[in-house]
Every structure is written in C-alpha cells, then in structure tokens.
NUTOR-80528 format. One record per atom (N, C-alpha, C): x, y, z. Coordinates in steps of 0.1 Angstrom, whole numbers, plus 2048, in hexadecimal, padded with zeros to 3 digits. Atoms other than C-alpha are relative to their C-alpha. Example, Ala and Ser with C-alpha at 12.3 -4.5 7.8 and 13.67 -1.06 7.14 Angstrom:
residues 2
8097F4800/87B7D384E/80980C800/7F77F5800/8897F5847/7F880B808/
This chain:
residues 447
8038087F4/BE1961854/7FC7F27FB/7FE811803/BDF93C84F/7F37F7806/80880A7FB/BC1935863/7F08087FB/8097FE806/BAD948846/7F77FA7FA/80880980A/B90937838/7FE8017F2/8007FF80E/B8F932814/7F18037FF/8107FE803/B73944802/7FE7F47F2/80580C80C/B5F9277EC/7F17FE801/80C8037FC/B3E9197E8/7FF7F67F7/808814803/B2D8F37E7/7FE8027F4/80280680D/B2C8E37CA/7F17FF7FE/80D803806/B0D8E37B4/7FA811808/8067F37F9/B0690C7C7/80B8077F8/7F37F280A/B1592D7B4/7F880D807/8027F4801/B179507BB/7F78067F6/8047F980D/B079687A5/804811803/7FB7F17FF/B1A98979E/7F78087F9/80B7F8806/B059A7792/8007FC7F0/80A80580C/B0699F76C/7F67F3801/80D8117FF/AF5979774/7F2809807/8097FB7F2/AE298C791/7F18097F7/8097F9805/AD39A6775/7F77FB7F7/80580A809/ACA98F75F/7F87F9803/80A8087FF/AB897A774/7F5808807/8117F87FD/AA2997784/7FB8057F1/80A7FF80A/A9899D75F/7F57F87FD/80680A808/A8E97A757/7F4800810/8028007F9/A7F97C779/7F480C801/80C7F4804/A6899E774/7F97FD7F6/80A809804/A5D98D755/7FA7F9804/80880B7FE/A51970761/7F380A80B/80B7FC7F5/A3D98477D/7F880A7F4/8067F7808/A3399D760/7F27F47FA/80B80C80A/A2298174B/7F77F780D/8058097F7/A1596A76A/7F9809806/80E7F77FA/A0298B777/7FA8037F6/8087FE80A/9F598C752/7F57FC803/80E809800/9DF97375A/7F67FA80C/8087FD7F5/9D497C77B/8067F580B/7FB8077FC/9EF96878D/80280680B/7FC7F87F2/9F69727B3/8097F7808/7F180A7F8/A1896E7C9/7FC7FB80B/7FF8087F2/A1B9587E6/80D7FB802/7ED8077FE/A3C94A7F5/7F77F580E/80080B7F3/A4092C80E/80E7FD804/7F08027FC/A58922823/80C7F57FA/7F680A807/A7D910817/7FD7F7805/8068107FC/A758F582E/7F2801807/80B8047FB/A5D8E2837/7FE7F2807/7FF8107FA/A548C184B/8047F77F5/7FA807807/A648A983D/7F77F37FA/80C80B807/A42890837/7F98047F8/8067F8809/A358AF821/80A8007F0/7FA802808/A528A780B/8017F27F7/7FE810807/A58885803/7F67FA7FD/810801803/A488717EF/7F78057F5/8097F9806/A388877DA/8088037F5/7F77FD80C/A5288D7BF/8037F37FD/7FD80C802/A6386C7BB/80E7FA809/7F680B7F7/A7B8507CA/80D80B7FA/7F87F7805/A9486A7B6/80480A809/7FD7F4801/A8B88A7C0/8047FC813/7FF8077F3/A8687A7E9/8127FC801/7EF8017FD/AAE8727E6/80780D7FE/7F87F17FF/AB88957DE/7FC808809/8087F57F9/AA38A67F9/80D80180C/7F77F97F3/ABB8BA812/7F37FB809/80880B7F4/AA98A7835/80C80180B/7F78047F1/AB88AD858/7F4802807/8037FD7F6/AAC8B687A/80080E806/7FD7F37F8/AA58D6885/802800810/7FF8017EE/AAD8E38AA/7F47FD807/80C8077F5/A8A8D58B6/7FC7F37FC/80280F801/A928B48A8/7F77FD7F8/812804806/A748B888C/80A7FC7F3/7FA80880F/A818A386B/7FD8097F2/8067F580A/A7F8C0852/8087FF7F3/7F87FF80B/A8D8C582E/7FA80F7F9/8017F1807/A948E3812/7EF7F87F2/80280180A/A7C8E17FA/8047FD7F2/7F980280D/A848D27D8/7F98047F5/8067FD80E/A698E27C0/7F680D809/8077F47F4/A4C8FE7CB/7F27F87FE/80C8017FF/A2F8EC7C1/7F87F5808/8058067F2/A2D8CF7DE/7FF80C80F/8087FB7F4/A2C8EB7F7/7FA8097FE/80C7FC804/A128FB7E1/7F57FB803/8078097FE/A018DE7E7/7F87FF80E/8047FD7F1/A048E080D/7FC80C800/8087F37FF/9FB90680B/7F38007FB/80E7FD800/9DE9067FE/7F77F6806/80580C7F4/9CF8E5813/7FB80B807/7FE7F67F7/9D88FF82C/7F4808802/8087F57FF/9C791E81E/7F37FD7F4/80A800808/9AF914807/7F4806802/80A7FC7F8/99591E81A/7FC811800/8007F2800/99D94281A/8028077EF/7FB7FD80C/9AE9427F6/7F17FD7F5/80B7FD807/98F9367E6/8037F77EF/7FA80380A/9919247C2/7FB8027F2/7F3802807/99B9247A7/80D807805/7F57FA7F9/9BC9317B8/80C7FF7F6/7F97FA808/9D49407A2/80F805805/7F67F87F4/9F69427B1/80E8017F8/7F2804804/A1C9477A6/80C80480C/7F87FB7F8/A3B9447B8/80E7FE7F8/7F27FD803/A619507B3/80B7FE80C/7F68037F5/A7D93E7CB/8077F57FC/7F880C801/A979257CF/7FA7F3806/8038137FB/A918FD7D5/80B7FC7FE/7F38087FF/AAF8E77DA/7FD7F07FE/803810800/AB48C27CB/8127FF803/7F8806802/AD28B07D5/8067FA7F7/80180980D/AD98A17B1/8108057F7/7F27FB80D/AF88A4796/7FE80B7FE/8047F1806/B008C478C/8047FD7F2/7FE7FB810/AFE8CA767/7FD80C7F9/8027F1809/AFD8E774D/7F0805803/80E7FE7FE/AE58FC757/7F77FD810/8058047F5/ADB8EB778/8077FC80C/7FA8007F8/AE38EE799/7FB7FF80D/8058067F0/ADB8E17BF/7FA80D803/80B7F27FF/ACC9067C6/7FF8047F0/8067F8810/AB79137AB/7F9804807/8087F87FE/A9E92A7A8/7F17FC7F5/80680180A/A7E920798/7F280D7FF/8087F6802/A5F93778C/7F17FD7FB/80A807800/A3D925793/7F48097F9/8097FE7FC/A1D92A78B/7F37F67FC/8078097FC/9FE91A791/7F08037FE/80E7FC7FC/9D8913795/7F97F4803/8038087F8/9C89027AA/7EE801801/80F7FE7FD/9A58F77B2/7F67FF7F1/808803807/9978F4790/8057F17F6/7FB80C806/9998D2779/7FB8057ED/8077FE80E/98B8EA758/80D7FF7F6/7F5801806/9A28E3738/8058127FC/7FD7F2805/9A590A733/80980280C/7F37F77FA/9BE90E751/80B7F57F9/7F080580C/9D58F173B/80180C7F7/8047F7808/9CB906720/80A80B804/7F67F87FD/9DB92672E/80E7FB807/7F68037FB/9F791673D/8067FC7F3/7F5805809/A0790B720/7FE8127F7/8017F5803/9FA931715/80C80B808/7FA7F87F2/A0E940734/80C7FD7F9/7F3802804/A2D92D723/8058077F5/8007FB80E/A2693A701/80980F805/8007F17FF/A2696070D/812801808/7F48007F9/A4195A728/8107FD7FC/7F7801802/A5A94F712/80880A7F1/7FE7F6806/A529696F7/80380D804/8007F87F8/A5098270F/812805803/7F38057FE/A77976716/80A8037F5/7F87FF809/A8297C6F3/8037F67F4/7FB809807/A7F95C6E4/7F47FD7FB/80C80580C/A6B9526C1/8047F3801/7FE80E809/A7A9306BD/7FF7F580C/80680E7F5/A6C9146DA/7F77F87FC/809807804/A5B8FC6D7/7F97F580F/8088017F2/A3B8F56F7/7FB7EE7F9/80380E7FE/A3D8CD6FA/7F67F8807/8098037F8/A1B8BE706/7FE7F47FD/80580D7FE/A1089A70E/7F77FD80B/80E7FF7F4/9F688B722/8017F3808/7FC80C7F7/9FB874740/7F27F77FE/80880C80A/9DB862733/8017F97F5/7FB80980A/9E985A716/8057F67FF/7F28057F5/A0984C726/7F57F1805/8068067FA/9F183B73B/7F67F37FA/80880A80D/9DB82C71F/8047F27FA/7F380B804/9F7817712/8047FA809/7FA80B7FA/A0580972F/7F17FA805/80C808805/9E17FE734/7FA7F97F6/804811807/9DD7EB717/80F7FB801/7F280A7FF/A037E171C/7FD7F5809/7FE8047F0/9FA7D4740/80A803805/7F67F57F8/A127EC74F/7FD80B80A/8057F87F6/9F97FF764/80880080F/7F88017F3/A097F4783/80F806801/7F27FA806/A2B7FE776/80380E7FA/8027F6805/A2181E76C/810808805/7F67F47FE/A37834780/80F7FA7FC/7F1800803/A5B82277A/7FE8017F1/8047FF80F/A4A820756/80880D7F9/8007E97FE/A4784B758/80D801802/7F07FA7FC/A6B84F768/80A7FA7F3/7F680380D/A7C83C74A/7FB8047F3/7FD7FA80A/A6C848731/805813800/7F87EF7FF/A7486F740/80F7FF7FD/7F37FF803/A94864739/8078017F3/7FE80280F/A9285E715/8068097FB/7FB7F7805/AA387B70C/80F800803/7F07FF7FC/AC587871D/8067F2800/7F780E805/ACA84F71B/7FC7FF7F3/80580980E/AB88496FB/7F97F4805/80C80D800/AA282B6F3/8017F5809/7F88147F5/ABC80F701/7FE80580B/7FE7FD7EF/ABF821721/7F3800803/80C7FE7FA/A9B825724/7FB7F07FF/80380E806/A987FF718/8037F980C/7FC8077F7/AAB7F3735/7F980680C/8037FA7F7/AA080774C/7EF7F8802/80B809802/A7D7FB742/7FF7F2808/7FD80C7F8/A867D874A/8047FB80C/7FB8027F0/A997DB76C/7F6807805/80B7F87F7/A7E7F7778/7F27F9805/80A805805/A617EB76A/7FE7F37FE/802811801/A647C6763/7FD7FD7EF/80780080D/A577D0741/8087F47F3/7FF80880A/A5A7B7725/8048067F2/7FB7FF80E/A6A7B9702/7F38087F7/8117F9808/A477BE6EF/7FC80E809/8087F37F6/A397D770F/81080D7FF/7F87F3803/A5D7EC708/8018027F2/8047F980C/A597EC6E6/7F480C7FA/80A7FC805/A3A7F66E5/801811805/7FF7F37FA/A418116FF/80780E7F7/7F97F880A/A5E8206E8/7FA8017F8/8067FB80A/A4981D6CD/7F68107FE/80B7F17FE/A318386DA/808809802/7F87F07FC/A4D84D6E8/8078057F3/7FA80280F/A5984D6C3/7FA8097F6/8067F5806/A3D85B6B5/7FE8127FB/7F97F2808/A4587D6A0/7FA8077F4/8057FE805/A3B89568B/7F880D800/80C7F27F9/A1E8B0689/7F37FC808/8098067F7/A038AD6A1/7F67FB7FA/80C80780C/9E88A3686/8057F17FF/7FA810805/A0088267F/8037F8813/7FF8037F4/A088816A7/7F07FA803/80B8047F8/9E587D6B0/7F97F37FA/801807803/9DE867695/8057ED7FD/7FA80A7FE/9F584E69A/7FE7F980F/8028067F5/9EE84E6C1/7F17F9802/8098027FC/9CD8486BB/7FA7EC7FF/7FE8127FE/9CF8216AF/8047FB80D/7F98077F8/9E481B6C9/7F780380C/80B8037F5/9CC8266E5/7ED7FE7FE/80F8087FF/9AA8166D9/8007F8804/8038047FA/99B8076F1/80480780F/7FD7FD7F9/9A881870B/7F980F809/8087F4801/99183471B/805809803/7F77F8800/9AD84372B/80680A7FA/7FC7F980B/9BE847712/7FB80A7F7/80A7FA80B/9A58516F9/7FD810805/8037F37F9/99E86F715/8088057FD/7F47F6802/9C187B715/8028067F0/7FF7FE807/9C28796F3/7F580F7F8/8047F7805/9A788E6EA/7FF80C807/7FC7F27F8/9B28A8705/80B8037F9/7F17FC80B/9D58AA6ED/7F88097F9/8087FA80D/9BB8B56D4/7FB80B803/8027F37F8/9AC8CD6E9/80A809803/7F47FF7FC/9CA8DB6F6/8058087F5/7FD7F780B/9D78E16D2/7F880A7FC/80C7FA805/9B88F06C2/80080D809/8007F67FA/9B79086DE/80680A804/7F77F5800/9D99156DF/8028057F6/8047FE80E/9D79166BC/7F58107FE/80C7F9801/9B692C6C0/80680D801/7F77F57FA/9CA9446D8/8098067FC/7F87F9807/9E194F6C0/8117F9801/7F1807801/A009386C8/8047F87F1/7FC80780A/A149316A8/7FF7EF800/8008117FD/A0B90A6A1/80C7FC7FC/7F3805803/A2E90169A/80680080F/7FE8007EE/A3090C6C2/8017F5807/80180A7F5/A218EF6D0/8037F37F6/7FF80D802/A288CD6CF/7FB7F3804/80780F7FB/A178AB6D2/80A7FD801/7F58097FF/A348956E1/7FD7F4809/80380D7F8/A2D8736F0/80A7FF808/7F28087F7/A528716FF/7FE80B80B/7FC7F87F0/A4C88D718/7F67FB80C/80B8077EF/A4187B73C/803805805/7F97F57F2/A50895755/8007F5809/7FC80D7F9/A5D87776C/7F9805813/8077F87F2/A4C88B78D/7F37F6803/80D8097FB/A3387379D/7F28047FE/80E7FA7FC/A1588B7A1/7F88087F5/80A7F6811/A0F89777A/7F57F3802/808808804/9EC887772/7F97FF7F7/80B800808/9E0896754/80A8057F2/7F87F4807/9F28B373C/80E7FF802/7F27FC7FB/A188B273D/8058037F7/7FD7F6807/A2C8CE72C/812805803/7EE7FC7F7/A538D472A/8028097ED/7FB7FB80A/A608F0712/80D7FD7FA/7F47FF805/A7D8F06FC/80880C7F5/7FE7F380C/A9590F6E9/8047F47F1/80080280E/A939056C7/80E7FD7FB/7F37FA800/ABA9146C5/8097F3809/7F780A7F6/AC38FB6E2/7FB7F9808/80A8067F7/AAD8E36E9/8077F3806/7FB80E7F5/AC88C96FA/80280980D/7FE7FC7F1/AC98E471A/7F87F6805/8108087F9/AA88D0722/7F880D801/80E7F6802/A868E0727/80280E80A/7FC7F37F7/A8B904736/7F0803807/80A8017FA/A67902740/7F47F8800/80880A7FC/A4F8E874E/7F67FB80A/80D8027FA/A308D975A/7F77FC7FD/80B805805/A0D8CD75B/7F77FD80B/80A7FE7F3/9F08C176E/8027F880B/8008067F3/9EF8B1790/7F37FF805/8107FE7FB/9CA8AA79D/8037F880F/80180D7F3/9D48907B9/80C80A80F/7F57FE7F4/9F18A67CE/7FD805810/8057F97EE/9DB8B57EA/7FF7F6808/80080C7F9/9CF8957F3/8037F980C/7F98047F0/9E588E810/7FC80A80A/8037EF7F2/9DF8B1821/7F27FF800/80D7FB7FA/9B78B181A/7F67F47F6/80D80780A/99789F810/7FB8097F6/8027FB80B/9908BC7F8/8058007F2/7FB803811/9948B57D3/8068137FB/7F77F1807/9AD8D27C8/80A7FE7F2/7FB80280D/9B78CA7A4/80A80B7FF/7F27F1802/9D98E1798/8007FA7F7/7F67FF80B/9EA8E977B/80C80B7FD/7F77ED7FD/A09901778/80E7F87F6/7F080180A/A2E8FE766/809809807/7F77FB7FA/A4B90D772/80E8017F4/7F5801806/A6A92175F/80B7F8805/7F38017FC/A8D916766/8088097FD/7F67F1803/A9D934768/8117FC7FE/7F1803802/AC192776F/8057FC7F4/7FA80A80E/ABF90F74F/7FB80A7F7/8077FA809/AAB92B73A/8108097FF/7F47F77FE/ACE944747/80B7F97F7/7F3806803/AE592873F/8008007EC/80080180F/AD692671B/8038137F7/8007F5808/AD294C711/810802800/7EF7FE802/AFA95171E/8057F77F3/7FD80D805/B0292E70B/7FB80C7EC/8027FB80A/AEE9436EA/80380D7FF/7F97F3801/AFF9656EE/7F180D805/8097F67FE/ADE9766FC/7FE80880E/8007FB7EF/AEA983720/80D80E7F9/7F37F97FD/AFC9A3720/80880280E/7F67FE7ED/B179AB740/7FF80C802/7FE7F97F6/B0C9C974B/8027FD80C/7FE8047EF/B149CE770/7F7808809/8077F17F7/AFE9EC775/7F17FD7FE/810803805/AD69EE77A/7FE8127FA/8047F2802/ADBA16774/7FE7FE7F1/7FF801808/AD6A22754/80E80F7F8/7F77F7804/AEBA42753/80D803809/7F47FE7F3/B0AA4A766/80580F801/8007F07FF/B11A6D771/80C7FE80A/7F58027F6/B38A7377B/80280D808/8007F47FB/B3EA88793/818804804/7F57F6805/B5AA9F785/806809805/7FD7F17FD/B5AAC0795/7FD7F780E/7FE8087F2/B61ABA7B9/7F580D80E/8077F67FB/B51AD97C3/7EF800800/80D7FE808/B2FAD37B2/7F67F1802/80280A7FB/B24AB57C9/7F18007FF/80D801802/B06ABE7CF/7F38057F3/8057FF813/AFCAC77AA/7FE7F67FB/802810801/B00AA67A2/7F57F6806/80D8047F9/AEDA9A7BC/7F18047FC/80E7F9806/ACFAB17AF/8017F77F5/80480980B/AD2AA378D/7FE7F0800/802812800/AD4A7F797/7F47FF802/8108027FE/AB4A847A8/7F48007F8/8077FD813/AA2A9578A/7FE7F57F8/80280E80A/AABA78777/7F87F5804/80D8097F9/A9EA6178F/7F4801800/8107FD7FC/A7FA6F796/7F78037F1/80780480C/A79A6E76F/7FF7F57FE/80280C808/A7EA4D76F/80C7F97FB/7FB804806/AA0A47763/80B7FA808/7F68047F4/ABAA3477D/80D8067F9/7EF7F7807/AD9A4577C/8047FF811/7F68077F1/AF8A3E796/80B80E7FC/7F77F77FC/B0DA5C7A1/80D7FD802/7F28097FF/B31A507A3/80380A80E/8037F57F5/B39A5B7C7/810806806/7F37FA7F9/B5FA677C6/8068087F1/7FE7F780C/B6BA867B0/80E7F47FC/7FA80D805/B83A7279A/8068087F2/7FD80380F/B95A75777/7F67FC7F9/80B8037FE/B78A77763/8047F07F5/7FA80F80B/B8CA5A749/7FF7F2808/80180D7F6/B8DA4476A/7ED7FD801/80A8027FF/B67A4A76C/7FA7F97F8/803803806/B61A4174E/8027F27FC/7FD80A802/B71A2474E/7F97F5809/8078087F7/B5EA1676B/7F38037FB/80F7FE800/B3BA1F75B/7FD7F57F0/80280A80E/B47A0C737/8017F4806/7F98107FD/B569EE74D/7ED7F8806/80E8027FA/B309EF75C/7F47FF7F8/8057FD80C/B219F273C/7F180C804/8097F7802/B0BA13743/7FC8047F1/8067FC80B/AF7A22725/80580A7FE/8017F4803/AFAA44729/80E80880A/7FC7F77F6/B15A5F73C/7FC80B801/8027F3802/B0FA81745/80B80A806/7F37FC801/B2FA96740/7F9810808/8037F67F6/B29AB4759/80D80980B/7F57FC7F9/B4BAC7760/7FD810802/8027F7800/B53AEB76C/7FA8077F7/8037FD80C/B53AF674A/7F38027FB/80F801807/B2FAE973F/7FC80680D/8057F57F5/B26AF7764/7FC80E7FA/7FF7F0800/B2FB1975B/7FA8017F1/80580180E/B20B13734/7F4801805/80D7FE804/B00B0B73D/8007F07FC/80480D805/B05AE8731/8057F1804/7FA8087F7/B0BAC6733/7FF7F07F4/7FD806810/B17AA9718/7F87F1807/8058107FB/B02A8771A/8077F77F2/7F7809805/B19A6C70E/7FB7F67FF/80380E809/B0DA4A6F7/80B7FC807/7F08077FE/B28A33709/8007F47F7/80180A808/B1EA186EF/8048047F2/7FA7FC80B/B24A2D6D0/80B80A803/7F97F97FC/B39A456E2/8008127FA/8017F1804/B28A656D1/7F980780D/8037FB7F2/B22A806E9/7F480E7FA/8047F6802/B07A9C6E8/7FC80B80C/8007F37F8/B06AC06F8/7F3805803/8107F87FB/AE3ACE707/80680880B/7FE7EF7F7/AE0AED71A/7F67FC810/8048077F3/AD9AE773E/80480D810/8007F97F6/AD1B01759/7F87FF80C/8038087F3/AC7AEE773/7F27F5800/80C805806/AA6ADF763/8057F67F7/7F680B80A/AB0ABC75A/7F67FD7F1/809806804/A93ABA740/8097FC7EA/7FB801808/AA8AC0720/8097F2801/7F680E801/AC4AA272D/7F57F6801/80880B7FD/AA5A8E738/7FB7FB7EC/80480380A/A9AA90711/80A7F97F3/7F5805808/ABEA8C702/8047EE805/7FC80A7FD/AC2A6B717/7F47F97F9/80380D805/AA2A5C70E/7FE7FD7F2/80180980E/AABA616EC/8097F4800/7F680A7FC/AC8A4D6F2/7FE7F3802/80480F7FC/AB9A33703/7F07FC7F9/80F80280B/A99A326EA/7FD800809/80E8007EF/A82A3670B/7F28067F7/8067F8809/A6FA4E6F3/7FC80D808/7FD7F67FA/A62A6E702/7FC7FF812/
C-alpha cells in the first residue's frame, strides 16, 4: 500500500531494543542501590512545567534548547531540560511537609534541543540526586562520596572525581575585575576542553570583553596541574587577597582531606581549576567525573552546589547540593570499551518445551524455579528442540533444562551450560530441589 507510513524516528531520539534496554535497567538499579545507601528517597515531577519555572535558570544556552509551546489551555509550558530546576520548584512547594535536610533522588528523562553527539542525545535519561536544606560541607563531602561508590559499584576502578570551587573561579575574576563578567567568564571556560585555549581566548574577548592580560591570566589558572598538594599551592598566590577566594580555596582542602579520610583512593580525586560546569546556578563545589580509559566521552557524571535556586519560588533559604549520572554517555562509553554484553533475555534459564504432552510439567517446574528465585522463560510452542536452542543461545540465556519423554520416564532431567556447552544429569521426580542446586552451581548463585 503506498499510503504506508514509514517507520523512523527524530533525529537526536533512539529506540532501545532489549540488549540497550537491559543494560540500562542495570546501570539504573545501581544507581538507586547506592543513592538508598545513603538514605536517599524517590520523587518524580512532572515532564513539563510552566514555562517561567524553566528559563533562565540554566543559561542563555540551555533556554535555546528548551522544547516551549502552548498547550490546549493556552498556558506557555516546556519539557524539562535537567531534574534539578524542578527540584527546585518542588521543594519551594513542599518543603514544609518534607522537612530538612531533604534528601532526594530522581530517575527520568529531560530533553535539550542541542547537537547530537557520541553519547548524547535530545532525550536522555539522567540519575539525580540531591540535598537540600543544609549549607554543611559534609553533604559536598558525601556527594562526591555517592560518586566514588556509584561508579565502583558500576564496575569501574579507573575515574577520576574532578572538583573545583566556584569561589575560587570567583576570586580571580575579582582581583582581575571580571566580577561583572563572571558568567560569560564561567561559560567559556566550561568549554575549555572541546575548543582549547584559543577558542576559549576568543570567546573570552567577544563574550566577556576580557583583555589580553585578564585572558591570560584566566588560562593561566585553568592550566594549573598536577597533584593536589602542588594544585592548591600554586592557587594559593594567585588568590591572596581575595576572601573569596581564600574561602573556596580552603574548602578544596577540606573536601580532599575528607574524602581522603573516607577511604577514597587519593589518586581518585582531583583538584582541577578548568572545571566551571557552564550552568548559571552552581555557587560553591563543582564536580564532573571522568573514565580514566576514555576520558574524551566527557564527564559521565556531574555536579555541585547551588545555594541561590529556590530563590524565585520562596523567601526560605534552601541551600542544595547533588550530581547527576549520565547514563546514556556512561552506555555509550562501556559499549565503546567492550563492557556491555547483548543478551536479549532478563531470564536466567530457559526451559524448552519438548514433549508436547507434558505441558503442564513444565509449567510446574518453571514455577518451582521461580519461586526460588531463579527467572526462567518457558518457550511456549513444542518445537525441534535444535530450533529451541537456537533461540535461547541467539538470546544469550545461561542455563537450559533438557526435559524430554525419555528423562520423563527416567526420573531425570539434563541442565545445560549454553556458554561452555557441558551438560549435567540430576535425578528429578518432581521436586525441583536437586536442578535448583545444579543450576546455581552453574550460575555461581552459591547455595
């Protein structure tokens, strides 16, 4: 028929077929594993929101990518482009009832209108969390601790948790006389990483207005390298006199010393002066990770503090701090490093069903399994059991369980390695407890 629509989808938006799909509910149950470690609780808000709750609050940037129409009652609304401005407006809201220190995380998509590149895409999914209501340096402190665990938790020894302090930043373009210029200041040097020096040089000058000496000096600081002992000592010339500064600076110090305390490898963190997170509303702590393995994806997870964002919704002083994974770019990198496998299946065993007579036998044992614990998928048409098999390897199952007439009338019933392809025979009279023990040798479960 000719007047069929072609199946496609918008640029900068993707499917995800069950291998991506399983992969991202893993990275996705971590993160909630580790963020209720530390006494973190879910909330969601809605995709949109008024559209004067948005803008604004990110930057003249993020405000051009915001999806913005009209809904059917004519109210000027948009999608959300991050989760922690309508954390912002939520707790305004509920504060009242929520109480603080407020401890919150959330798991959903936000949408930016922006280029698509590796890794990043107009819908994503990010994996917040947060806390709100206190201004004590112990929730920075764990938050750059939340990253530590959350990205070990993930599988990965080799990152490296990038921290700088918007007083610092701040210090320097105060004795530059750049205070007023701060924020196009902040947005070109967030860029330093993708134009380099010149690009941030020019940028400087057309944004900023900044002068030769005031962008040298700027690069100079973002330049700064090394181990944090030589980091701190070198920033320290450069902001005397500055009280600002001096504050931020000796919150770096803090900061180390105490993740240090907590058992994070100190090779972990990093003093970096070049990281500004280009977001209008950081004001204190700002924190962007990198894999060690592939640190040009960009930072797979980021953040820091905010003290000023409630501000518009309330006269109450509600200080935050939180970070946020990037699941999509963390996906894009473990595929990119060979760390995703393609199953297609969430089962763990597959049970074919062989004997065409012996339906509901099968059915018994599936359940059995289940109800120990072990997901297992019934194949639901008697079949060739070679054809079965071929749909449970293409699926990448763990385990089969070979169950024909034969082993019926035996007594038994063969549980099949589909990875090494050795098979073993246990005796089985209707009491799955012997296959329940043969599989979790299989799958190291243990007893």
């Amino acid at each position: 028929m000719s007047d069929r629509i072609k199946p496609r989808t918008l640029k900068g938006f993707r499917d995800y077929p069950p291998a991506a799909m399983i992969q991202r509910e893993r990275i996705i149950e971590t993160a909630r594993c580790v963020y209720r470690s530390y006494g973190f609780s879910p909330i969601d808000t809605p995709s949109l929101e008024h559209l004067e709750i948005l803008t604004g609050k990110g930057s003249d940037e993020t405000d051009k990518q915001l999806y913005r129409f009209e809904d059917h009652g004519g109210r000027s609304v948009g999608l959300r482009f991050d989760l922690t401005v309508p954390l912002a407006r939520f707790v305004a809201q509920h504060i009242q009832d929520l109480g603080t220190p407020f401890k919150r995380y959330q798991i959903a998509n936000v949408w930016r209108g922006e280029n698509t590149q590796r890794g990043r895409y107009r819908e994503f999914m990010q994996c917040d969390f947060d806390t709100i209501g206190t201004d004590s340096a112990t929730a920075d402190i764990e938050t750059l601790l939340v990253i530590n665990d959350l990205l070990a938790a993930l599988g990965f020894d080799h990152f490296t948790i990038r921290v700088n302090h918007r007083l610092v930043l701040g210090g320097l373009l105060e004795k530059l006389g750049l205070t007023d210029q701060s924020t196009p200041v902040l947005r070109a040097l967030d860029k330093l990483a993708k134009v380099g020096p010149d690009g941030v040089a020019k940028e400087l000058a057309s944004a900023a207005g900044a002068t030769e000496e005031q962008t040298r000096a700027v690069l100079q600081l973002a330049s700064i390298e090394g181990s944090n002992k030589n980091v701190l000592s070198e920033l320290s010339p450069l902001l005397a006199g500055s009280a600002s500064g001096e504050r931020g600076l000796a919150e770096l110090e803090d900061l180390r010393a105490a993740v240090s305390a907590a058992g994070v490898p100190s090779e972990r963190l990093q003093l970096d002066v070049s990281i500004a997170r280009g977001l209008d509303y950081y004001t204190g702590m700002v924190v962007e990770t990198f894999l060690d393995e592939l640190p040009e994806i960009g930072s797979v997870c980021s953040g820091g503090r905010y003290d000023n964002l409630t501000q518009l919704y309330t006269h109450q002083k509600l200080p935050g701090v939180g970070a946020s994974l990037g699941l999509d770019r963390l996906l894009a990198a473990m595929e990119e490093l060979g760390r995703l496998d393609d199953a297609q299946t969430t089962a763990q065993v597959f049970l074919p069903f062989f004997s065409a007579s012996r339906r509901n036998d099968y059915l018994r044992l599936a359940a059995q399994l289940r109800a120990a614990g072990i997901a297992t998928e019934f194949f639901p048409e008697s079949k060739k059991l070679g054809k079965q098999l071929q749909y449970a390897n293409r699926r990448g199952f763990r385990v089969a369980l070979i169950v024909g007439d034969s082993e019926f009338t035996a007594g038994e019933c063969q549980v099949k390695d589909l990875t090494s392809g050795e098979s073993q025979t246990v005796a089985w009279n209707g009491n799955a407890e012997p296959i329940l023990a043969e599989v979790r040798r299989v799958l190291q479960l243990g007893p």
